[in-house]
DOPALUM-947238 format. One record per residue: x, y, z of N, C-alpha, C in turn; residue number from 1. Coordinates in steps of 0.05 Angstrom, whole numbers. Layout:
# residues N
+--------+--------+--------+--------+--------+--------+--------+--------+--------+-----+
!     nx !     ny !     nz !    cax !    cay !    caz !     cx !     cy !     cz !  nr !
+--------+--------+--------+--------+--------+--------+--------+--------+--------+-----+
!      X !      Y !      Z !      X !      Y !      Z !      X !      Y !      Z ! NUM !
...
+--------+--------+--------+--------+--------+--------+--------+--------+--------+-----+
//
This chain:
# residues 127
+--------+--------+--------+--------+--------+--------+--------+--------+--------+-----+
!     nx !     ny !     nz !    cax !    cay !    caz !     cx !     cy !     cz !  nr !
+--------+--------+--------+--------+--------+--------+--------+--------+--------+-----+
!   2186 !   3611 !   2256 !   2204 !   3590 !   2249 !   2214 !   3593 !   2221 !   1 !
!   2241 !   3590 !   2207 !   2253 !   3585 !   2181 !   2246 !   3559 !   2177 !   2 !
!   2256 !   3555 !   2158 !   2250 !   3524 !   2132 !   2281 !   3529 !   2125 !   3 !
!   2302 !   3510 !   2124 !   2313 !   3513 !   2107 !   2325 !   3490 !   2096 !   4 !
!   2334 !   3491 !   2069 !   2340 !   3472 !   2055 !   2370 !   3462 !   2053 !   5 !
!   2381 !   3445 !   2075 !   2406 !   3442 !   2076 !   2419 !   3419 !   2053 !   6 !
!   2400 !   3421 !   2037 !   2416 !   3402 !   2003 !   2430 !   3426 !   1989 !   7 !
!   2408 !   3445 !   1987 !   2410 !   3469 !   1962 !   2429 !   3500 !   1980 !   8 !
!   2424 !   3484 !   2013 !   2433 !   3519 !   2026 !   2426 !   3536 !   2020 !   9 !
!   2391 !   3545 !   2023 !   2380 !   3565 !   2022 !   2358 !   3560 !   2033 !  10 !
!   2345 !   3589 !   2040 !   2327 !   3588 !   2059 !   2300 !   3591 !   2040 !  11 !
!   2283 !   3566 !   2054 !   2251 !   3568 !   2045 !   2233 !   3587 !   2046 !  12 !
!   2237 !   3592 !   2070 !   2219 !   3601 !   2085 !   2220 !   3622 !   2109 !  13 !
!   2227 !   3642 !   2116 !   2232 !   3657 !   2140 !   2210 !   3654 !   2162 !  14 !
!   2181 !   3651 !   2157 !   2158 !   3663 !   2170 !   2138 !   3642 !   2171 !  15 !
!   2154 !   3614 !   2181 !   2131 !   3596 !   2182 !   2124 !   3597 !   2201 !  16 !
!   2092 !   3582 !   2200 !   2063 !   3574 !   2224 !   2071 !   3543 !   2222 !  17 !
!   2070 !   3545 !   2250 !   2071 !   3502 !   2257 !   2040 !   3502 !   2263 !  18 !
!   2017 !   3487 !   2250 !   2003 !   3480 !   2260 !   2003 !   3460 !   2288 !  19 !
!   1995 !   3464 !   2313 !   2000 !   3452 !   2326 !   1976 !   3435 !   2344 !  20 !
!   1959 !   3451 !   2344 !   1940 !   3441 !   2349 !   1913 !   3426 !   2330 !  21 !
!   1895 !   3409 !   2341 !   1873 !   3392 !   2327 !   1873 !   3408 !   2299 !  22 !
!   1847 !   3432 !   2326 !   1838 !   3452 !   2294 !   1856 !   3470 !   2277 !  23 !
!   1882 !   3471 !   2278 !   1895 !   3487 !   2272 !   1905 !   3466 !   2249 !  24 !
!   1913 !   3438 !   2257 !   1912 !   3428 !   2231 !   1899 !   3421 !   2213 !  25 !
!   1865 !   3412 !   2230 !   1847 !   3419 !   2209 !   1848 !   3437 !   2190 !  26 !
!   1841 !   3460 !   2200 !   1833 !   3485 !   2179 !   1861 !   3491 !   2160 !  27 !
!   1884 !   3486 !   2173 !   1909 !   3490 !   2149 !   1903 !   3524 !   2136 !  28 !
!   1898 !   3516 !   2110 !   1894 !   3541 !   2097 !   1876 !   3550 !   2088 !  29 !
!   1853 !   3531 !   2089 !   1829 !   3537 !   2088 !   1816 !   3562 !   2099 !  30 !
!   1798 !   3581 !   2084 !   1786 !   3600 !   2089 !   1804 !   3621 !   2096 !  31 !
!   1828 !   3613 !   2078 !   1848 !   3642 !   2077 !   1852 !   3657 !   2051 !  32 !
!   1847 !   3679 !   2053 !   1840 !   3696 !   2024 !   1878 !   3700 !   2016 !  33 !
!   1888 !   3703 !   2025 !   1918 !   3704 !   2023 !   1939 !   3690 !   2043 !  34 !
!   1961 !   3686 !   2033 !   1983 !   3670 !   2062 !   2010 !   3677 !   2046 !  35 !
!   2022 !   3693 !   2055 !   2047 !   3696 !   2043 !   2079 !   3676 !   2049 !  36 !
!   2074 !   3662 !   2084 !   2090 !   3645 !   2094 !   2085 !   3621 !   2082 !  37 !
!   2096 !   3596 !   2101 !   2086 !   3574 !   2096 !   2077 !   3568 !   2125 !  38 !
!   2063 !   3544 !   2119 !   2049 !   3531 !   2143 !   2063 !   3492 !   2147 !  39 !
!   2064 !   3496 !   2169 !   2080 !   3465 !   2182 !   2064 !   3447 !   2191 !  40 !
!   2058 !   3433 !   2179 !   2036 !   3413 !   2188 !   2044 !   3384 !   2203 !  41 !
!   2052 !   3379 !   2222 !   2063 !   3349 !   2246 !   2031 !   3332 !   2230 !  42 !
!   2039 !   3312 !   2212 !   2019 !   3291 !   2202 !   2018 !   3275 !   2213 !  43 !
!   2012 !   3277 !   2235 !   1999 !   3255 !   2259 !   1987 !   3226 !   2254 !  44 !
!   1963 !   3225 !   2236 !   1948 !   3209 !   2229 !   1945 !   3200 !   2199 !  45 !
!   1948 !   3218 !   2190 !   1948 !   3221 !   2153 !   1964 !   3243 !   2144 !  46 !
!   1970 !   3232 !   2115 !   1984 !   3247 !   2099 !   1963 !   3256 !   2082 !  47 !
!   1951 !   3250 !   2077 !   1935 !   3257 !   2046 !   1915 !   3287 !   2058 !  48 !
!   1915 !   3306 !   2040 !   1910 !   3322 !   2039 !   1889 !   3334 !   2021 !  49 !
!   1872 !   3359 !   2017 !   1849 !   3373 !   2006 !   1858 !   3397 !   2002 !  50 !
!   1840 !   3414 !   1983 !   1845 !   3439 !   1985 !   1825 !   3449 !   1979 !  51 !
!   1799 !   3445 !   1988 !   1771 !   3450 !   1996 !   1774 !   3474 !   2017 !  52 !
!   1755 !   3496 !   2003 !   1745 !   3522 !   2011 !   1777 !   3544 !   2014 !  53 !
!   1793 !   3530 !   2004 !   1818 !   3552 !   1988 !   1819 !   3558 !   1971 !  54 !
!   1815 !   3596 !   1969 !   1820 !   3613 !   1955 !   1840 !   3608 !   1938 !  55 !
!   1865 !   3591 !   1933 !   1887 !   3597 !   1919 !   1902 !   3569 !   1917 !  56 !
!   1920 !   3578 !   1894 !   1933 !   3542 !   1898 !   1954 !   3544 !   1912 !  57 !
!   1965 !   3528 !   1923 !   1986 !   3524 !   1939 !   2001 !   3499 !   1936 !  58 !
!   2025 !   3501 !   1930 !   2049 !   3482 !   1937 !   2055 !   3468 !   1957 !  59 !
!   2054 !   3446 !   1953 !   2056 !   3427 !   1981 !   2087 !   3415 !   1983 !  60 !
!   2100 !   3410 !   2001 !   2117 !   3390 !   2006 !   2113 !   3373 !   2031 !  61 !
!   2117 !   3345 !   2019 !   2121 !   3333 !   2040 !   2143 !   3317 !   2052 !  62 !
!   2145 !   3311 !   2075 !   2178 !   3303 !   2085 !   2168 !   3284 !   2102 !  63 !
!   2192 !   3263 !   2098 !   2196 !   3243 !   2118 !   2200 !   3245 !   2155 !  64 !
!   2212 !   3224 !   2168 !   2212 !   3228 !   2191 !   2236 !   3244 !   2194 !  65 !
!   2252 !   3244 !   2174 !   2285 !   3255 !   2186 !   2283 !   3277 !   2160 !  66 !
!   2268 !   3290 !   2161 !   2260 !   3316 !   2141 !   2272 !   3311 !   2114 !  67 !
!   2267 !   3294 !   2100 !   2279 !   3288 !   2075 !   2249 !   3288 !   2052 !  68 !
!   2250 !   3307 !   2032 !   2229 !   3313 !   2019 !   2217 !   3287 !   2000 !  69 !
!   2197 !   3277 !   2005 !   2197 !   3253 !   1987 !   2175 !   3253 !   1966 !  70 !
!   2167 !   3275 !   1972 !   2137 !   3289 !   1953 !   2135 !   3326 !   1951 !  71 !
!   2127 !   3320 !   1925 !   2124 !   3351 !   1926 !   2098 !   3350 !   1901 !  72 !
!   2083 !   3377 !   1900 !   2063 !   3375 !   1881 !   2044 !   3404 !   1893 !  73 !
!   2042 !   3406 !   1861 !   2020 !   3446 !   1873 !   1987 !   3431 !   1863 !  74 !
!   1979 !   3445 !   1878 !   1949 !   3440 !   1877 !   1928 !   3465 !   1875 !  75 !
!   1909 !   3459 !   1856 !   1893 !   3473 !   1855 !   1860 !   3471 !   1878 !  76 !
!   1851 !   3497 !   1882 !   1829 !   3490 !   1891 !   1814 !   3469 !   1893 !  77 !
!   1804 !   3458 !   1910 !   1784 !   3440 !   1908 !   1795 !   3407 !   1898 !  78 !
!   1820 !   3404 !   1907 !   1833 !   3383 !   1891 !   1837 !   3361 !   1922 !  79 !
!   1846 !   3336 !   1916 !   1851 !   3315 !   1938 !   1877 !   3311 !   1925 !  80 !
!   1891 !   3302 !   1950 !   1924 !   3288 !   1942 !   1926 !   3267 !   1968 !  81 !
!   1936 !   3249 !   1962 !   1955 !   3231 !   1974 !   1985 !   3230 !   1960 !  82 !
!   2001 !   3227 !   1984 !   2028 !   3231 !   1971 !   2037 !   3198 !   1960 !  83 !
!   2065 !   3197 !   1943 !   2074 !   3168 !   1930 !   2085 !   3162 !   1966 !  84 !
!   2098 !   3169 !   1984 !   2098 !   3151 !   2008 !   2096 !   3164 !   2033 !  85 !
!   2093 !   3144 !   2052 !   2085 !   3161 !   2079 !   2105 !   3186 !   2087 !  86 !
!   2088 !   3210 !   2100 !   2109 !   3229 !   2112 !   2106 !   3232 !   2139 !  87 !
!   2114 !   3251 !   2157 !   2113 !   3259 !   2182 !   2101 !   3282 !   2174 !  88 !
!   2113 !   3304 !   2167 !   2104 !   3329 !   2163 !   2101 !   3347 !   2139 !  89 !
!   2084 !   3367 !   2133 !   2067 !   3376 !   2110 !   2075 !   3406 !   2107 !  90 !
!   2087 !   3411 !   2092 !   2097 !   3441 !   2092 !   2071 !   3454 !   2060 !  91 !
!   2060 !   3474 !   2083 !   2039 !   3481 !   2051 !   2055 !   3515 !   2056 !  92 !
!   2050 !   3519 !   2020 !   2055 !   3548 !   2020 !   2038 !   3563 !   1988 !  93 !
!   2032 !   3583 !   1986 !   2027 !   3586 !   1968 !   2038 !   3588 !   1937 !  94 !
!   2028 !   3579 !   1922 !   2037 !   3565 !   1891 !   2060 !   3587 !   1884 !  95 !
!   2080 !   3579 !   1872 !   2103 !   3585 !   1867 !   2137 !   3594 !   1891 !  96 !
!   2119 !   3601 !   1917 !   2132 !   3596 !   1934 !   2156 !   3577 !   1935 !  97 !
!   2153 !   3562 !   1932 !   2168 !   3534 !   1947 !   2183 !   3519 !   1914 !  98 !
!   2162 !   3524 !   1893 !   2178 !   3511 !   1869 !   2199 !   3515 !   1846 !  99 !
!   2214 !   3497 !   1859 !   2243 !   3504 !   1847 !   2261 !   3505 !   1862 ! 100 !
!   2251 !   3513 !   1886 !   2281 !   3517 !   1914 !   2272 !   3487 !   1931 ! 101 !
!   2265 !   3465 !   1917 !   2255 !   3446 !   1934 !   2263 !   3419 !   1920 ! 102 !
!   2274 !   3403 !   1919 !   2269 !   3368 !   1907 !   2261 !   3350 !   1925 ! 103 !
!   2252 !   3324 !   1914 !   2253 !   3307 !   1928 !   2279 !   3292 !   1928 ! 104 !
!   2287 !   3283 !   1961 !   2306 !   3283 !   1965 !   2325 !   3302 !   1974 ! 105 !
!   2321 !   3324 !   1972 !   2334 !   3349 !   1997 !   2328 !   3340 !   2020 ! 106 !
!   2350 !   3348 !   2035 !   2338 !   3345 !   2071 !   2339 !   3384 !   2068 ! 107 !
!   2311 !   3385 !   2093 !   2300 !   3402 !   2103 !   2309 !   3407 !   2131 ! 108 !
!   2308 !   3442 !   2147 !   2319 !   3440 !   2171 !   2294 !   3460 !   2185 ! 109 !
!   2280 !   3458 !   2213 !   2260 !   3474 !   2218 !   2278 !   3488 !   2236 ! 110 !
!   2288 !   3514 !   2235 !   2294 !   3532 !   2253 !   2286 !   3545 !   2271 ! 111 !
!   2285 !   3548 !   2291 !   2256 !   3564 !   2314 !   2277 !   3581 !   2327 ! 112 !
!   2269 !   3605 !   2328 !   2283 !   3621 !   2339 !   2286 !   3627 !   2368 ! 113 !
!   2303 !   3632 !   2387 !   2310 !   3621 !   2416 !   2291 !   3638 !   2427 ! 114 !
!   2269 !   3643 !   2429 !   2250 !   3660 !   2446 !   2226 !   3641 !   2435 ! 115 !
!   2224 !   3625 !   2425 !   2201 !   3607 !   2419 !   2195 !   3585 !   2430 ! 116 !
!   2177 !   3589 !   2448 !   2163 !   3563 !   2476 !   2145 !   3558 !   2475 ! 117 !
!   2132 !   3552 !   2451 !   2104 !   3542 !   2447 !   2106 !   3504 !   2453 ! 118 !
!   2089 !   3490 !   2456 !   2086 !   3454 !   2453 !   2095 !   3439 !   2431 ! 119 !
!   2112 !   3457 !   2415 !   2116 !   3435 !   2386 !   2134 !   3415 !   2388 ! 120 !
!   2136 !   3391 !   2418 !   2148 !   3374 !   2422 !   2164 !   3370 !   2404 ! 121 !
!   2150 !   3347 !   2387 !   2161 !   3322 !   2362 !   2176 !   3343 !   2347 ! 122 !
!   2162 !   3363 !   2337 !   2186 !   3376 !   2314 !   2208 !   3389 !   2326 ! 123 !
!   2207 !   3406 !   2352 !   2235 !   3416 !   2354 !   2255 !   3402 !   2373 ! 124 !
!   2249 !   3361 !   2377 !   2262 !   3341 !   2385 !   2282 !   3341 !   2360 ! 125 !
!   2266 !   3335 !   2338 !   2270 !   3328 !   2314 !   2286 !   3336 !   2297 ! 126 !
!   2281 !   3366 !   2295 !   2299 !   3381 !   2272 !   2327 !   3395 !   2287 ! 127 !
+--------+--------+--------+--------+--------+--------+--------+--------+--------+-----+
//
């Protein structure tokens, strides 16, 4: 899937992971020695987030229901965040990735390329 940022017209992301399942959004990025993409997180239940047993810091954004960025913030290991307001979905990537090609207040676009039939209902209703 791409990320892209239809405020700034440029692309985030070429090589994102939708977490889609339970444990898949459990674990996020945890117990990854490296991640060069970003990862799509559908925030089902909560927004607030950890970065317990990650190797590395990572840049978070988070977006509303109609992909509009309303938080952004890099985190170091071992850190907790809740965002300033509720999101739908959690785009993590590793630190420097994402900062600078991002505001709050950009709208965001998730692209999935036409050979992609996996269950990610809600997000490819959505974007």
């Amino acid at each position: 899937m791409e990320i892209f940022n239809k405020t700034r017209k440029i692309v985030l992301c070429r090589n994102a992971e939708v977490a889609e399942s339970f444990g898949s959004r459990l674990l996020g990025l945890m117990f990854r020695r490296d991640f060069e993409g970003c990862l799509v997180i559908h925030a089902k239940y909560s927004c607030s987030i950890h970065t317990c047993f990650m190797f590395f810091p990572i840049d978070v954004v988070f977006l509303d229901k109609n992909f509009v960025v309303c938080d952004f913030v890099t985190l170091k290991p071992w850190r907790f965040y809740s965002p300033k307001r509720s999101c739908k979905y959690i785009i993590e990537s590793k630190e420097g990735k994402l900062k600078g090609k991002v505001d709050i207040g950009d709208k965001l676009e998730f692209i999935f390329p036409v050979a992609y039939n996996t269950p990610t209902k809600e997000i490819r209703k959505l974007s």
